[in-house]
C-alpha positions, 0 to 999 in steps of 0.5 A: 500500500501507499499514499495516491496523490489525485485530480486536485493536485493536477496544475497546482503543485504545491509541493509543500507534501515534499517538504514534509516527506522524510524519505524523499517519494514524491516526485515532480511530473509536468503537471502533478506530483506522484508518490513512488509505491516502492520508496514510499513507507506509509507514514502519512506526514504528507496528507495533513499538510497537502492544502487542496487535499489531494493526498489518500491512503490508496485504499481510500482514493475516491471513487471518481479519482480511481484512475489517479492510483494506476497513474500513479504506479504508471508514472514509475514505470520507465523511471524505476526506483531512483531512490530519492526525488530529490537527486533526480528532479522535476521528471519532464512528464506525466503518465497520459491520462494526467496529460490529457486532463483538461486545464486547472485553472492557473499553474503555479 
């Protein structure tokens, strides 16, 4: 199990989830955050602090966001187990059903 970050985040990025995440699992796509499954170690410390609440222990993702759980296992696919986002980046990409999202608003 892990955490899922879901359709608020899409354009919003806030990342204040990064700074509070002490194994360093939530890494930067275009236009939303994702946290890796096999790094993340289920300790919650980013939920609370995610200001558009788009954070969910995966077994309790809404049912209108269920797509964002397989996005998120997706967005790792080809880039594997970096060990810490912080070494790698923004990764220049989103898993395709976050690209095709229409647009949130303004991105920050």
């Amino acid at each position: 199990m892990t955490y899922i970050i879901a359709e608020p985040c899409v354009d919003v990025l806030d990342k204040a989830c990064i700074e509070e995440c002490p194994v360093d699992c939530i890494y930067e796509g275009n236009r939303m955050l994702y946290i890796h499954p096999d790094e993340c170690v289920d300790c919650g410390a980013c939920e609370p602090v995610c200001p558009v609440e788009a954070i969910f222990y995966e077994d309790d993702v809404p049912e209108q966001w269920k797509d964002y759980t397989s996005a998120n296992y997706e967005f790792f696919e080809d880039l594997g187990s970096p060990g810490g986002a912080s070494k790698i980046g923004k990764v220049d990409k989103d898993t395709p059903f976050v690209a095709a999202q229409p647009p949130r608003g303004e991105a920050h």
